[in-house]
VMD Tcl script that builds the backbone (N, CA, C; Angstrom):
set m [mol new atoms 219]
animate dup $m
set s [atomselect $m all]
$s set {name element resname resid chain x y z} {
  {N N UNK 1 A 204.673 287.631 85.255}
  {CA C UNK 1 A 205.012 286.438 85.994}
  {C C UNK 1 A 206.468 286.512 86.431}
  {N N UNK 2 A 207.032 286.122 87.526}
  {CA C UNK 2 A 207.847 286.614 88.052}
  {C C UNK 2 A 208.868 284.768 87.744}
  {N N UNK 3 A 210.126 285.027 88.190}
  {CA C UNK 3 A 211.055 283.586 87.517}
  {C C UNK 3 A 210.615 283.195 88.200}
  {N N UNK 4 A 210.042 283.169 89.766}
  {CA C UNK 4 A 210.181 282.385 90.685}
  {C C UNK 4 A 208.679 281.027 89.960}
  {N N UNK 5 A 207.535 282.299 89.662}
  {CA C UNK 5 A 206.518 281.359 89.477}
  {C C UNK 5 A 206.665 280.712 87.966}
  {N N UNK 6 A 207.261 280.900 86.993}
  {CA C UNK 6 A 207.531 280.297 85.930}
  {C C UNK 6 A 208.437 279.330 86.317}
  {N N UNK 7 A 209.431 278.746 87.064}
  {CA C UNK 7 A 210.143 277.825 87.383}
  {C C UNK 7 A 209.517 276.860 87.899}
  {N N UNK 8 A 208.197 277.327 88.781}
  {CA C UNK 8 A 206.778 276.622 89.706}
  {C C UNK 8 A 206.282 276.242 88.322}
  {N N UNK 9 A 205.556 276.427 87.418}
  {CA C UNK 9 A 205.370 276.332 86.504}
  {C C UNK 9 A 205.695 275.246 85.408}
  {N N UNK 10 A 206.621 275.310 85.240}
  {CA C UNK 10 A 207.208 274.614 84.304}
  {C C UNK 10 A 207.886 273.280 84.964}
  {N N UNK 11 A 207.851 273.142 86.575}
  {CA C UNK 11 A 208.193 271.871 87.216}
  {C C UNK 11 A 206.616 271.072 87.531}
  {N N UNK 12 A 205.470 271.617 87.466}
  {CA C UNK 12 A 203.986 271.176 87.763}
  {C C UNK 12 A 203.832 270.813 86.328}
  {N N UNK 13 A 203.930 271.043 85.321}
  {CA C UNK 13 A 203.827 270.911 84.012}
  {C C UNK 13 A 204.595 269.780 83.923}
  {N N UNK 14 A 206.020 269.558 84.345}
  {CA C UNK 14 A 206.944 268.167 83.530}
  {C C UNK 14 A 205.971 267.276 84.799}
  {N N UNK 15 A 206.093 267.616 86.004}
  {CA C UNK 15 A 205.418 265.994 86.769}
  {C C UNK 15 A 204.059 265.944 86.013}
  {N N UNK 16 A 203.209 266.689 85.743}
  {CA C UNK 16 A 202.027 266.430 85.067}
  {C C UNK 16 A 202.565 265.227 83.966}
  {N N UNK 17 A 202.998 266.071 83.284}
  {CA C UNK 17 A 203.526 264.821 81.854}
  {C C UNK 17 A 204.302 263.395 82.503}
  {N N UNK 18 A 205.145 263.458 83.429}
  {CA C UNK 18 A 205.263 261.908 83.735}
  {C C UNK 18 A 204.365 261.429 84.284}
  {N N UNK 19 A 203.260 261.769 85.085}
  {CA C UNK 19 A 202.300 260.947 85.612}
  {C C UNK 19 A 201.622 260.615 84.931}
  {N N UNK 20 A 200.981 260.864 83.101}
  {CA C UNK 20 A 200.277 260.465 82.329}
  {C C UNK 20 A 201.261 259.790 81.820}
  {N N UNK 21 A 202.399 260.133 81.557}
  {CA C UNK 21 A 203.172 259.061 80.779}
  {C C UNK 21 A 203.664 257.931 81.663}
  {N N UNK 22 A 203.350 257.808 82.544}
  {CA C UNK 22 A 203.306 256.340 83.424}
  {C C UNK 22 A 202.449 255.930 83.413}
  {N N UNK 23 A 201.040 256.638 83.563}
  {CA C UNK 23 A 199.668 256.137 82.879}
  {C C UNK 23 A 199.766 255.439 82.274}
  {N N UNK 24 A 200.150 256.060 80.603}
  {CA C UNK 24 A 200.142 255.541 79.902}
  {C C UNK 24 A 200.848 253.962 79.817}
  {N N UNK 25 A 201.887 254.467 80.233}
  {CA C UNK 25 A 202.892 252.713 80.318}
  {C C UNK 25 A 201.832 251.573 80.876}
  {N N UNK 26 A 201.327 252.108 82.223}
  {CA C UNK 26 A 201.177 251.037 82.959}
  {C C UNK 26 A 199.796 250.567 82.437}
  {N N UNK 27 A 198.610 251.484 81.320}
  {CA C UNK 27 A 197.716 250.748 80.118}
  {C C UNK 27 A 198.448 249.716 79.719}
  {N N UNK 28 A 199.241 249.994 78.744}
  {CA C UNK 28 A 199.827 249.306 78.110}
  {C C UNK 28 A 199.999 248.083 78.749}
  {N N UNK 29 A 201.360 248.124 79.249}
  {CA C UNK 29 A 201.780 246.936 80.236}
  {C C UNK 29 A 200.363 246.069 80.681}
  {N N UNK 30 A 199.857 246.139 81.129}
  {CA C UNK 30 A 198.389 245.752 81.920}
  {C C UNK 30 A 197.811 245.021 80.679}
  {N N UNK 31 A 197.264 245.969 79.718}
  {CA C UNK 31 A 196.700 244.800 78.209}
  {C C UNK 31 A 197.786 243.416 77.725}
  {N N UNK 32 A 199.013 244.267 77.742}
  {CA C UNK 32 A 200.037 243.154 77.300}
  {C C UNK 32 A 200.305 242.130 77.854}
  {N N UNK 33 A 200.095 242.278 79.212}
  {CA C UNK 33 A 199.938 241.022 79.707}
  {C C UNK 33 A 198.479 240.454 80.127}
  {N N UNK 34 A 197.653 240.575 80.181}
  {CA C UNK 34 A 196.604 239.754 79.746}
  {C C UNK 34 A 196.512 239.286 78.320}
  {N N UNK 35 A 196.969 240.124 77.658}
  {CA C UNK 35 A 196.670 239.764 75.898}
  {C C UNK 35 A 197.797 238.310 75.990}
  {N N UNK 36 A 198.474 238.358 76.714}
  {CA C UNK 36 A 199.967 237.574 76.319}
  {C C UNK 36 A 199.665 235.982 77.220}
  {N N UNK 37 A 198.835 236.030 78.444}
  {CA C UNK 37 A 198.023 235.146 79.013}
  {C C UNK 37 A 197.102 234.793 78.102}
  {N N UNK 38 A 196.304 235.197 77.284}
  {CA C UNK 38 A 195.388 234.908 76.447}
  {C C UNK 38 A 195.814 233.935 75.583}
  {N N UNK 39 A 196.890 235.033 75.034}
  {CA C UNK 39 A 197.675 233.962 74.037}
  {C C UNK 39 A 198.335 232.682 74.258}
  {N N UNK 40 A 198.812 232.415 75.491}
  {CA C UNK 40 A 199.404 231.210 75.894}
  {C C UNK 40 A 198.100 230.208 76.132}
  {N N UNK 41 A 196.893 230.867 76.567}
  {CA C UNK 41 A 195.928 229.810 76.968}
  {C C UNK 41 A 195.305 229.097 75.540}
  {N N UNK 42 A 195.509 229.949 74.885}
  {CA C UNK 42 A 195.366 229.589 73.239}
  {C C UNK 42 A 195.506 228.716 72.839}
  {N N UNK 43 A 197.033 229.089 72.813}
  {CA C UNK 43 A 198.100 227.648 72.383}
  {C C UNK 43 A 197.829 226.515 73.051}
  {N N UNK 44 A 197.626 226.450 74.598}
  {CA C UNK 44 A 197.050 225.379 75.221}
  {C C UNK 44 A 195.923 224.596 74.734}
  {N N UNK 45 A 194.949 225.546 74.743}
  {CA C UNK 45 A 193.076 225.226 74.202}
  {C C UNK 45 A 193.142 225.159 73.096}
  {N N UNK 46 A 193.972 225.228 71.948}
  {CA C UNK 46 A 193.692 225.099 70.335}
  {C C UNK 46 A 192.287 225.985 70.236}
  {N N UNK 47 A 192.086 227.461 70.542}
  {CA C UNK 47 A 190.664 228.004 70.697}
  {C C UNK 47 A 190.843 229.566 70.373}
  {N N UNK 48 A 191.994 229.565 69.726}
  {CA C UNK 48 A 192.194 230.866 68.991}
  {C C UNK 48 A 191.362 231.655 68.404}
  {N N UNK 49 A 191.218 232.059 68.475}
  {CA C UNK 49 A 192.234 233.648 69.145}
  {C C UNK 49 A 191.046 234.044 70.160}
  {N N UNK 50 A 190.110 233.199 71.125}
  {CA C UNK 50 A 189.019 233.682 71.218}
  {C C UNK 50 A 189.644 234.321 73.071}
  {N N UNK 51 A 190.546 233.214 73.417}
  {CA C UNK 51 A 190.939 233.777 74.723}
  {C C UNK 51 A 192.032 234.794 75.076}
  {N N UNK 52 A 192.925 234.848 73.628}
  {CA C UNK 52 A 193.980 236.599 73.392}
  {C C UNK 52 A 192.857 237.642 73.321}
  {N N UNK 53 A 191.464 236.992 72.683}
  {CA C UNK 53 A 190.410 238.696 72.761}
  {C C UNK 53 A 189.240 238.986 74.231}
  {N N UNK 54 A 189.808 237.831 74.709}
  {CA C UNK 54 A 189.142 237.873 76.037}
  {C C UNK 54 A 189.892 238.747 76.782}
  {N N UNK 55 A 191.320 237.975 77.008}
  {CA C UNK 55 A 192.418 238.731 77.468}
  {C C UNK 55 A 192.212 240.194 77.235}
  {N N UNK 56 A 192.334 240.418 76.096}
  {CA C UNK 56 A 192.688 242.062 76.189}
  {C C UNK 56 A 191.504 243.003 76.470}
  {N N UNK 57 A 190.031 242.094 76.006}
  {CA C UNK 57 A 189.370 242.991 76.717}
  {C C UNK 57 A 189.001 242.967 78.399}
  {N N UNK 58 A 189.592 242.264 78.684}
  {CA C UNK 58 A 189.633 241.992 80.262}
  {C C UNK 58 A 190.678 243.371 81.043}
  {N N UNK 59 A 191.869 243.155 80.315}
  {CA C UNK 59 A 192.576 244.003 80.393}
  {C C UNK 59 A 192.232 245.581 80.172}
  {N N UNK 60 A 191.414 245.668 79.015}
  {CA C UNK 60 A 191.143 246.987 78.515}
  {C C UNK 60 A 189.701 247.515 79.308}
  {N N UNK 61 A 189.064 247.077 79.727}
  {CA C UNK 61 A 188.100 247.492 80.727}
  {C C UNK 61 A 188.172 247.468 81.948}
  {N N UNK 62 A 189.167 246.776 82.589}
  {CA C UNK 62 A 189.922 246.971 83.863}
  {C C UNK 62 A 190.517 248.018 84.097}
  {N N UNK 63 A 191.245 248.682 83.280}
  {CA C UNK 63 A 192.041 249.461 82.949}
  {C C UNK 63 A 191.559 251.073 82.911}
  {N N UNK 64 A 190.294 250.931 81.776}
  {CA C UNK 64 A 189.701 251.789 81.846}
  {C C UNK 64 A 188.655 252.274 82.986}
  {N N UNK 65 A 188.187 251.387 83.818}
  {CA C UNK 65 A 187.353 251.054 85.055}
  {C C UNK 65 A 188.735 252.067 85.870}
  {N N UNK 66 A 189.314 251.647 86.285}
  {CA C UNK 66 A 190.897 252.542 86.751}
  {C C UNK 66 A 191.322 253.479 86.704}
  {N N UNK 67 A 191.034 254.020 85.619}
  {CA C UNK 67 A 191.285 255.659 85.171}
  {C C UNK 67 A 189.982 256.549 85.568}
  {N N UNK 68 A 189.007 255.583 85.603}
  {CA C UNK 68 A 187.664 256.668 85.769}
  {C C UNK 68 A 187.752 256.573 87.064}
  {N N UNK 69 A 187.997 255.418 87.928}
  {CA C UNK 69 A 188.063 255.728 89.513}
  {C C UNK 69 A 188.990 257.149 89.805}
  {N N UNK 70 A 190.369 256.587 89.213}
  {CA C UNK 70 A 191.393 257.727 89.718}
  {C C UNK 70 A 190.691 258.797 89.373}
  {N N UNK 71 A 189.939 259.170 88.576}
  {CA C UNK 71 A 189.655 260.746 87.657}
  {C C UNK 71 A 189.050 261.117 88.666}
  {N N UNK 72 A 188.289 260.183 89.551}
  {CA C UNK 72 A 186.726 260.647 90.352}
  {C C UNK 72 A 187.381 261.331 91.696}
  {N N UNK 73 A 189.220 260.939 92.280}
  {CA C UNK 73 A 189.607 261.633 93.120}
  {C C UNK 73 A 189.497 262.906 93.470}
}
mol reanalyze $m
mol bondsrecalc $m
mol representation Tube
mol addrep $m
């Protein structure tokens, strides 16, 4: 392998890793705030914890619905 293509290499490799690790963030972020809407509607409705587990699974199957689209590119 010559420097030129190991330098190719090893720059396709780090953007690989930030684009999952923005992935990853923007899971996150995405549950946290539905989970965090949940939770406020809570406190509103005295109906705990049933709309923080709505929330997050709203969030968490949205989310995941999202990743399988992108995958299907």
């Amino acid at each position: 392998m010559s420097d030129m293509d190991e330098k190719k290499h090893d720059t396709d490799t780090g953007r690989s890793g930030l684009r999952w690790m923005g992935a990853g963030l923007e899971f996150c972020g995405v549950i946290a705030i539905f989970t965090f809407f949940g939770y406020k509607l809570d406190a509103h409705f005295h109906t705990s914890p049933w709309l923080l587990l709505t929330g997050f699974f709203i969030g968490f199957i949205g989310m995941v619905y999202l990743f399988y689209k992108e995958s299907k590119k």
